[in-house]
PDB file of N, CA, C and O in Angstrom, chain B, residues numbered from 101:
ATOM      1  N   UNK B 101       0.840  -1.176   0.000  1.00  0.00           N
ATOM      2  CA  UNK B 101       0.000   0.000   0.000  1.00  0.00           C
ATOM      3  C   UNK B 101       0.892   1.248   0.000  1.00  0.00           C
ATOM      4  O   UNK B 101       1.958   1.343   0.609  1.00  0.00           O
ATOM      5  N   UNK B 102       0.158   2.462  -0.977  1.00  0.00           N
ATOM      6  CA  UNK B 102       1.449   4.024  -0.860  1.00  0.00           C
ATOM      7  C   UNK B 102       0.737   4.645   0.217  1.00  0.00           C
ATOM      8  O   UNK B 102      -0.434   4.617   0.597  1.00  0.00           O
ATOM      9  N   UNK B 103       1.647   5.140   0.549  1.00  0.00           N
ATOM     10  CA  UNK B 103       1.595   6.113   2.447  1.00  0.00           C
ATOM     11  C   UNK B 103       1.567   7.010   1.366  1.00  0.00           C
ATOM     12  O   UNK B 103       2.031   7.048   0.227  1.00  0.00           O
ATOM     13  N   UNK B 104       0.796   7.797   2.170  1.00  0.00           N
ATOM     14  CA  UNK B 104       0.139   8.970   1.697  1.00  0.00           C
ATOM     15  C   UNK B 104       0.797   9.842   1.847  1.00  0.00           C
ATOM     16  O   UNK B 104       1.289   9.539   2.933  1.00  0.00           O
ATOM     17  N   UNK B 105       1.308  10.941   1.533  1.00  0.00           N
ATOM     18  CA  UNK B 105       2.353  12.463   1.863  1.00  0.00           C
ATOM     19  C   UNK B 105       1.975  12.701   3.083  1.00  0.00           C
ATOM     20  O   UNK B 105       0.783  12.713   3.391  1.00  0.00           O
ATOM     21  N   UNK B 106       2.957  12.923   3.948  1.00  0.00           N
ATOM     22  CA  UNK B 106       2.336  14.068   4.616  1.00  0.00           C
ATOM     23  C   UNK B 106       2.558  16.003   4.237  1.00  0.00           C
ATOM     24  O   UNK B 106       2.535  16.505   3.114  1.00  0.00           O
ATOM     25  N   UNK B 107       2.678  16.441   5.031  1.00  0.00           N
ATOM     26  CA  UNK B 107       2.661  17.903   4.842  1.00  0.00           C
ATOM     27  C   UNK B 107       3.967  18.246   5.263  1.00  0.00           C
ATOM     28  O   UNK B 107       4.424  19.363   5.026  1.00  0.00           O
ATOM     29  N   UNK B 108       4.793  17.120   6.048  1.00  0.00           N
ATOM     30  CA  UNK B 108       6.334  17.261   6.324  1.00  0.00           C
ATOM     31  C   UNK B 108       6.981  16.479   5.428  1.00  0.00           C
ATOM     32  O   UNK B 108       8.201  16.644   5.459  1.00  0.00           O
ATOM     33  N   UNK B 109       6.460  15.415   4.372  1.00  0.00           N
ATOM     34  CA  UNK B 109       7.056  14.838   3.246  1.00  0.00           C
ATOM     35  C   UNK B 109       7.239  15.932   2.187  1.00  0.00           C
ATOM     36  O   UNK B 109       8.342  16.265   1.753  1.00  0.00           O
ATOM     37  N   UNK B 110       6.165  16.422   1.838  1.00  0.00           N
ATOM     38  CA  UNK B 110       6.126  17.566   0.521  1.00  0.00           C
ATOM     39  C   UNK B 110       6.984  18.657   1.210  1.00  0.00           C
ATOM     40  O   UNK B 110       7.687  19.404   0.530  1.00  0.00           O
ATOM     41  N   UNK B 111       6.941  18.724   2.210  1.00  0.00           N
ATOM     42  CA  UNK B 111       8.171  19.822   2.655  1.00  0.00           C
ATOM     43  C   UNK B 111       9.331  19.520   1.843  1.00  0.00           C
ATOM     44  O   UNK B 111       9.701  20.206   0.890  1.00  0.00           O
ATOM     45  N   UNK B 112       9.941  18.366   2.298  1.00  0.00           N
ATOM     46  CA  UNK B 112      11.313  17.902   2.570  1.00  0.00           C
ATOM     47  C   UNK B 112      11.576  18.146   0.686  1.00  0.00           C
ATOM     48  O   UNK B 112      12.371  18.850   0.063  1.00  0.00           O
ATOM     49  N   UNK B 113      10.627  17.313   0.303  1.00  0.00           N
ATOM     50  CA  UNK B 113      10.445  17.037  -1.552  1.00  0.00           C
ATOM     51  C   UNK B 113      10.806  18.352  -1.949  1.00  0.00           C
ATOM     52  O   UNK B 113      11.751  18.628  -2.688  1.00  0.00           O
ATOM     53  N   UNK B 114      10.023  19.141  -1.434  1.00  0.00           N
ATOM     54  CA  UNK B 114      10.428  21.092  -2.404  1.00  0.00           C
ATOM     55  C   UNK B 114      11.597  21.478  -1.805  1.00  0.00           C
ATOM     56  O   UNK B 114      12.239  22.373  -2.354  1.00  0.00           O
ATOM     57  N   UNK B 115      12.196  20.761  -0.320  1.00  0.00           N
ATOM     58  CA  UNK B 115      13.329  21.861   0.001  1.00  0.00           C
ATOM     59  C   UNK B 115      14.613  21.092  -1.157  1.00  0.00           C
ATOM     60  O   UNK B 115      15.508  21.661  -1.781  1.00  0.00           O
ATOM     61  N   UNK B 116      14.201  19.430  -1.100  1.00  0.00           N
ATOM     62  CA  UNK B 116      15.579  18.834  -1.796  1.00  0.00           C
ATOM     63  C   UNK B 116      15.316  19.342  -3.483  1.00  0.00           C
ATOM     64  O   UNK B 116      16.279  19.232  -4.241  1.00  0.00           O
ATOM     65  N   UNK B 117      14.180  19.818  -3.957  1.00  0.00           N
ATOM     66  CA  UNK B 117      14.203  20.343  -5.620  1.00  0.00           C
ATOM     67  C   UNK B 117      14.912  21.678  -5.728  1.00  0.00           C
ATOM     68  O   UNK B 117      15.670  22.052  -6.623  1.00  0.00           O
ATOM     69  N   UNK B 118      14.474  22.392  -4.523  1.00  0.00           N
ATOM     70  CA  UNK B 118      15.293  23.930  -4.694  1.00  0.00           C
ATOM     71  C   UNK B 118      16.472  23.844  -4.304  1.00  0.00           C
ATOM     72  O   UNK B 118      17.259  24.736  -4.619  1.00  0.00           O
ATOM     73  N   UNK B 119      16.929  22.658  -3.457  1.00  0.00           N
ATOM     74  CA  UNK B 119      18.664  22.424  -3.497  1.00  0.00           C
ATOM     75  C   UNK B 119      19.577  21.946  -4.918  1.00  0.00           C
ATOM     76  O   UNK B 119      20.729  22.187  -5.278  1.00  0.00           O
ATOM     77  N   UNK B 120      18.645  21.290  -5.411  1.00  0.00           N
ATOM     78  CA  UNK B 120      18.883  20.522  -6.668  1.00  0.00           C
ATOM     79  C   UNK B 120      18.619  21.816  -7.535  1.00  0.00           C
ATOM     80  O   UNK B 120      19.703  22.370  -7.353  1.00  0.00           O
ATOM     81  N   UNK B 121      18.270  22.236  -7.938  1.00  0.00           N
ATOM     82  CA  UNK B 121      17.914  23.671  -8.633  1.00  0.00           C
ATOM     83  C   UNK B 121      18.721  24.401  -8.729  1.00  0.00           C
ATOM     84  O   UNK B 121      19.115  24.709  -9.854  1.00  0.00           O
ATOM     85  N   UNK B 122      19.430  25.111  -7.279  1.00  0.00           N
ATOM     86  CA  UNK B 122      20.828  25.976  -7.533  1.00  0.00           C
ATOM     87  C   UNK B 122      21.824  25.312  -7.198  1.00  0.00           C
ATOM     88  O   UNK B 122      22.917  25.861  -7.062  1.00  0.00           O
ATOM     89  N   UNK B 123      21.699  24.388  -7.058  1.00  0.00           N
ATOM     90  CA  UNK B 123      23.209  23.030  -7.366  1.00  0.00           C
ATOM     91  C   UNK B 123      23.418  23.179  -8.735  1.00  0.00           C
ATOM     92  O   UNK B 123      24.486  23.721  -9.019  1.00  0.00           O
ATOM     93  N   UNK B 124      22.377  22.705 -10.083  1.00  0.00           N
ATOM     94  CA  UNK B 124      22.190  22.964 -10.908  1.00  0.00           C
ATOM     95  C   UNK B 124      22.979  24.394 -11.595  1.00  0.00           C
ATOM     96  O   UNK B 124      24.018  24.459 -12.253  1.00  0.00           O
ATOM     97  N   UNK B 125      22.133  25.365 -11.199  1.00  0.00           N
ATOM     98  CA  UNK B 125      22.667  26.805 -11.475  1.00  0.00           C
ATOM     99  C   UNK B 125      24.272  26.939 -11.036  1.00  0.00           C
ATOM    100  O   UNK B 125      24.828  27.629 -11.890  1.00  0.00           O
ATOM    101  N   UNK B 126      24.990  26.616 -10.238  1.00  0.00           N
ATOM    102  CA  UNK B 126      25.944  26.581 -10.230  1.00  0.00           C
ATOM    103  C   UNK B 126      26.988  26.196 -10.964  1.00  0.00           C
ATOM    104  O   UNK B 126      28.058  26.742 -11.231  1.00  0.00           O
ATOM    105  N   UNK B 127      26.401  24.931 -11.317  1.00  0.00           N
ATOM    106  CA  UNK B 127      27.462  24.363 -12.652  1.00  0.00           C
ATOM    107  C   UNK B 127      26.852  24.765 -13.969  1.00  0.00           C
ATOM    108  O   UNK B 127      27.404  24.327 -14.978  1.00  0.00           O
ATOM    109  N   UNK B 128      26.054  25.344 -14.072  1.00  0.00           N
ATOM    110  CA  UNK B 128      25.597  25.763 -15.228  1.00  0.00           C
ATOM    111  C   UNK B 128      24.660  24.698 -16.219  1.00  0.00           C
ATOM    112  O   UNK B 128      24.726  24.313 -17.387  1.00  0.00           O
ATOM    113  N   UNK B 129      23.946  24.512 -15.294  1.00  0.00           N
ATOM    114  CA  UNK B 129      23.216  23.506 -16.024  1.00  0.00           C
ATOM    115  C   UNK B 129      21.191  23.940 -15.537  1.00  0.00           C
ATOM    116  O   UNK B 129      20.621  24.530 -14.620  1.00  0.00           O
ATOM    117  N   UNK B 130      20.804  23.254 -16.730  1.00  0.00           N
ATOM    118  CA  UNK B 130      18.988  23.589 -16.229  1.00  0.00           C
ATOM    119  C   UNK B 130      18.481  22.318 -16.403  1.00  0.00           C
ATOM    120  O   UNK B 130      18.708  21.557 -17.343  1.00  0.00           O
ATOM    121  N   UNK B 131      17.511  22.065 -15.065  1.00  0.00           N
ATOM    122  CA  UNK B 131      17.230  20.787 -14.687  1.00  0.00           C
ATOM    123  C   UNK B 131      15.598  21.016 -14.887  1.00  0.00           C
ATOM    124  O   UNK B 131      15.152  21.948 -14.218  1.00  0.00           O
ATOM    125  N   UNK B 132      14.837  20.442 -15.545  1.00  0.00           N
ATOM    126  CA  UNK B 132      13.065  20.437 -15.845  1.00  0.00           C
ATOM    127  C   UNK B 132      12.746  18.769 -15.375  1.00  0.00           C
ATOM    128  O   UNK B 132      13.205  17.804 -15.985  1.00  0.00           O
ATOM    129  N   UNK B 133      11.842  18.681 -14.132  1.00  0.00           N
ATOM    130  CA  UNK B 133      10.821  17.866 -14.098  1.00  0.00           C
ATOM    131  C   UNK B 133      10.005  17.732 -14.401  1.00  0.00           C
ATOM    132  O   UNK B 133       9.259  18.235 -13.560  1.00  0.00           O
ATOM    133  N   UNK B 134       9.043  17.035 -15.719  1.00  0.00           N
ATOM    134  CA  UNK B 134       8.130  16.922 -16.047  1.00  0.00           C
ATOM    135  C   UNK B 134       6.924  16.023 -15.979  1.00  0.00           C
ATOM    136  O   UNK B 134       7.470  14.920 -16.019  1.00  0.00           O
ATOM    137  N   UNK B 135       5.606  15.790 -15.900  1.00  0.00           N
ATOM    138  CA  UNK B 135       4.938  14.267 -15.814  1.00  0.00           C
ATOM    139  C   UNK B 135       4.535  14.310 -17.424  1.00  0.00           C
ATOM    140  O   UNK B 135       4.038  15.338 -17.884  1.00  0.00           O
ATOM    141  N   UNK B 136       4.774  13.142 -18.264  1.00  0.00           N
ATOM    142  CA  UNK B 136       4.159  12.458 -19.579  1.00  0.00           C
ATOM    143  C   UNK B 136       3.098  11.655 -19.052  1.00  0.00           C
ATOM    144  O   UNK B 136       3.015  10.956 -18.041  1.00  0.00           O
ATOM    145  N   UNK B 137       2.196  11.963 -20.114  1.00  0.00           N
ATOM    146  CA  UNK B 137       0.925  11.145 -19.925  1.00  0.00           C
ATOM    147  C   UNK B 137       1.434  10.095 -21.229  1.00  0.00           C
ATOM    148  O   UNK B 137       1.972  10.235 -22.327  1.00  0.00           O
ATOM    149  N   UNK B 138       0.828   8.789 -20.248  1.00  0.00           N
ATOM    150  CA  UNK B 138       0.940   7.747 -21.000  1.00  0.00           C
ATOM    151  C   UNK B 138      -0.319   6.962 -20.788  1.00  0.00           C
ATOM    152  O   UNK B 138      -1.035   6.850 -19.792  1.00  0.00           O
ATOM    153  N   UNK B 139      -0.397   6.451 -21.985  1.00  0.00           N
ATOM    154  CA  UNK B 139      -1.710   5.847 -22.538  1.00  0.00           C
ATOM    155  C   UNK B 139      -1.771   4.483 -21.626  1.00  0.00           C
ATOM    156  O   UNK B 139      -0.780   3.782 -21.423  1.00  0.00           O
ATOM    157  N   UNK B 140      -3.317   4.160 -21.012  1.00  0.00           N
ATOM    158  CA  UNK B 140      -4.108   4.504 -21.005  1.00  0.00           C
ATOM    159  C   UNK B 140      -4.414   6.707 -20.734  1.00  0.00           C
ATOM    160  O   UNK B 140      -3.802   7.374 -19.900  1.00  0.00           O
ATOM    161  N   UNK B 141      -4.970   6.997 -21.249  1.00  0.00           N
ATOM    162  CA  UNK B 141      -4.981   8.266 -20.633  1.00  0.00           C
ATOM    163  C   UNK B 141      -6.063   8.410 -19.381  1.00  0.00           C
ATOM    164  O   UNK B 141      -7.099   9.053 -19.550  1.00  0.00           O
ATOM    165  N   UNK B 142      -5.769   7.794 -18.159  1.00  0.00           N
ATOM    166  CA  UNK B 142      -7.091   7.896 -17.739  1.00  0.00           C
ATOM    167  C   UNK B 142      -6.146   7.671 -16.176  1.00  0.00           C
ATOM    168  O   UNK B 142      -5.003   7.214 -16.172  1.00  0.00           O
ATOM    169  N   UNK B 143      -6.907   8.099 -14.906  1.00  0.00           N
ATOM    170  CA  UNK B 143      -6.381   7.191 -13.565  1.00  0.00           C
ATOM    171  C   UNK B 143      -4.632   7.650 -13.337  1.00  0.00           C
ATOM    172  O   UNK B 143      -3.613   7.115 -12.902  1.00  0.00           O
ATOM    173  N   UNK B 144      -4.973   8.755 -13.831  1.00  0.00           N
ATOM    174  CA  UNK B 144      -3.036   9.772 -13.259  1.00  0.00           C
ATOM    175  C   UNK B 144      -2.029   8.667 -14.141  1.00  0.00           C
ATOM    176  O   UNK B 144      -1.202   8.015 -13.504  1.00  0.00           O
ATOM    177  N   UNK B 145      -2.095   8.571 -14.976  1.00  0.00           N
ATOM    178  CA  UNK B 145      -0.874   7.244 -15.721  1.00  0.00           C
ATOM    179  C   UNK B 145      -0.052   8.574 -16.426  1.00  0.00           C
ATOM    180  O   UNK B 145      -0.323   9.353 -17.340  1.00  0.00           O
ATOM    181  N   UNK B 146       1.113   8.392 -15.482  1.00  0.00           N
ATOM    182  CA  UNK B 146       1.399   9.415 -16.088  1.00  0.00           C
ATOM    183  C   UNK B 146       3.143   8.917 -15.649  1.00  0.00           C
ATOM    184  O   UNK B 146       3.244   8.228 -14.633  1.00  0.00           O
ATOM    185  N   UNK B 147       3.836   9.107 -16.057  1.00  0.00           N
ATOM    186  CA  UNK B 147       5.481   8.754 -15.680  1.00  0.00           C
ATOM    187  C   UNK B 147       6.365  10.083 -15.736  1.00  0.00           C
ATOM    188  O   UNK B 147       6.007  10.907 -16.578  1.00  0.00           O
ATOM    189  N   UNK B 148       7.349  10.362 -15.037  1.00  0.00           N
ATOM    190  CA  UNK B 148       8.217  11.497 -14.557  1.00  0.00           C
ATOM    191  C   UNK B 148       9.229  11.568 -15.775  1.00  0.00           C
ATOM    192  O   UNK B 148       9.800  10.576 -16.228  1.00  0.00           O
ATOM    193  N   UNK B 149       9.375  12.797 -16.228  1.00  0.00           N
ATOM    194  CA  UNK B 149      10.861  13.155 -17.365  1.00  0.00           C
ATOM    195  C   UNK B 149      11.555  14.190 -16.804  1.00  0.00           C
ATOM    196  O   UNK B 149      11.037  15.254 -16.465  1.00  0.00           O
ATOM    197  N   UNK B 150      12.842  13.880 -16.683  1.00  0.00           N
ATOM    198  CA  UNK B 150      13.714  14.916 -15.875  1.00  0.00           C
ATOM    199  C   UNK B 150      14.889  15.193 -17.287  1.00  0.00           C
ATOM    200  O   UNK B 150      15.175  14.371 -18.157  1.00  0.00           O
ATOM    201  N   UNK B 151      15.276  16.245 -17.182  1.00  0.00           N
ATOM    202  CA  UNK B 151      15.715  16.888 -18.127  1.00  0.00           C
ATOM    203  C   UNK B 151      16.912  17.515 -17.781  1.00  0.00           C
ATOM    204  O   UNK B 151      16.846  18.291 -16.828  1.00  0.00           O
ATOM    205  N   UNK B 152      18.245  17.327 -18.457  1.00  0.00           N
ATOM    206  CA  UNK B 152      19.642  18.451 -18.208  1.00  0.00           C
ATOM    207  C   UNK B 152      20.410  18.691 -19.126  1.00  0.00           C
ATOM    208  O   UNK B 152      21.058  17.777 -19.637  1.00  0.00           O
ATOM    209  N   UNK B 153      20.532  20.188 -19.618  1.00  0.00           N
ATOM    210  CA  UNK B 153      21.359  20.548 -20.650  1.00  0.00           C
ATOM    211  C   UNK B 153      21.656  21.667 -19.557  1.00  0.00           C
ATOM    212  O   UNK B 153      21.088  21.999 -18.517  1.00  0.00           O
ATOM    213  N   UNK B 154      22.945  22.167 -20.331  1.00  0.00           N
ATOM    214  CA  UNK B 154      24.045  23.054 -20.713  1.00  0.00           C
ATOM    215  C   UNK B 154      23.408  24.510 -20.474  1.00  0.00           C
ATOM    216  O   UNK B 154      23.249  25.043 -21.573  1.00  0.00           O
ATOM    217  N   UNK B 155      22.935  25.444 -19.287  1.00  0.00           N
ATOM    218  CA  UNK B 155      22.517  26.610 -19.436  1.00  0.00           C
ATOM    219  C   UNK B 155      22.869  27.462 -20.328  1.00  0.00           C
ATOM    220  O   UNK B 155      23.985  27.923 -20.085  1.00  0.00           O
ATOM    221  N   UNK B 156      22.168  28.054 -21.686  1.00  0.00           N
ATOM    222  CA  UNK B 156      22.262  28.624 -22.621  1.00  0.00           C
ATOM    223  C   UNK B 156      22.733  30.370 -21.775  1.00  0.00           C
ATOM    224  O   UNK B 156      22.186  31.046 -20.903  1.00  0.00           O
ATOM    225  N   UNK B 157      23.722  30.501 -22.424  1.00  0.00           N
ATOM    226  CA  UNK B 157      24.180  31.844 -21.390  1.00  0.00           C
ATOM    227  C   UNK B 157      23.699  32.720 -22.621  1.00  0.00           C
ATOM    228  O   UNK B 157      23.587  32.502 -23.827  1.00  0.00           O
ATOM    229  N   UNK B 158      23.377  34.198 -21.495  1.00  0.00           N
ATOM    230  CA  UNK B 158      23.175  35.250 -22.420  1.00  0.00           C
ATOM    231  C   UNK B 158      23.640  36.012 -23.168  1.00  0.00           C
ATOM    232  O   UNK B 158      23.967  36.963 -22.457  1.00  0.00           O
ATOM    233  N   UNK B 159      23.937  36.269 -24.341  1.00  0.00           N
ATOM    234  CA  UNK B 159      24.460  37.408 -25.190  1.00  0.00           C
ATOM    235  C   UNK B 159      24.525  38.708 -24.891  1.00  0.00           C
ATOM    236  O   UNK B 159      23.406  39.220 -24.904  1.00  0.00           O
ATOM    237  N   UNK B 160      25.297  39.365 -24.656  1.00  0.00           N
ATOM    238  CA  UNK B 160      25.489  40.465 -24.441  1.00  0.00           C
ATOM    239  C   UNK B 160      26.001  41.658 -25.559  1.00  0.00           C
ATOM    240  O   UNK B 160      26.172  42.820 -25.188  1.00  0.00           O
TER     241      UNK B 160
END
């Protein structure tokens, strides 16, 4: 059976993404979590895509 979140789980989850985030920014990189829906489309079927390239720096 999944244990349900609590409200001190989703804490912990956003503090370790915004660590991961400017960990990220540091080395110069951009990190995107995404959910894909996958077929069936119905009942949250949906699977996680995490993403990392090369921060496109700005032109000046």
């Amino acid at each position: 059976m999944t244990k349900i979140p609590t409200l001190a789980d989703k804490a912990l989850i956003q503090a370790l993404a915004e660590a991961l985030l400017r960990e990220a920014e540091k080395l110069g990189v951009v990190v995107t979590i995404e959910r894909q829906p996958c077929a069936p489309l119905a009942m949250g079927n949906h699977q996680p895509v995490i993403c990392v390239w090369p921060h496109r720096k700005e032109q000046a």
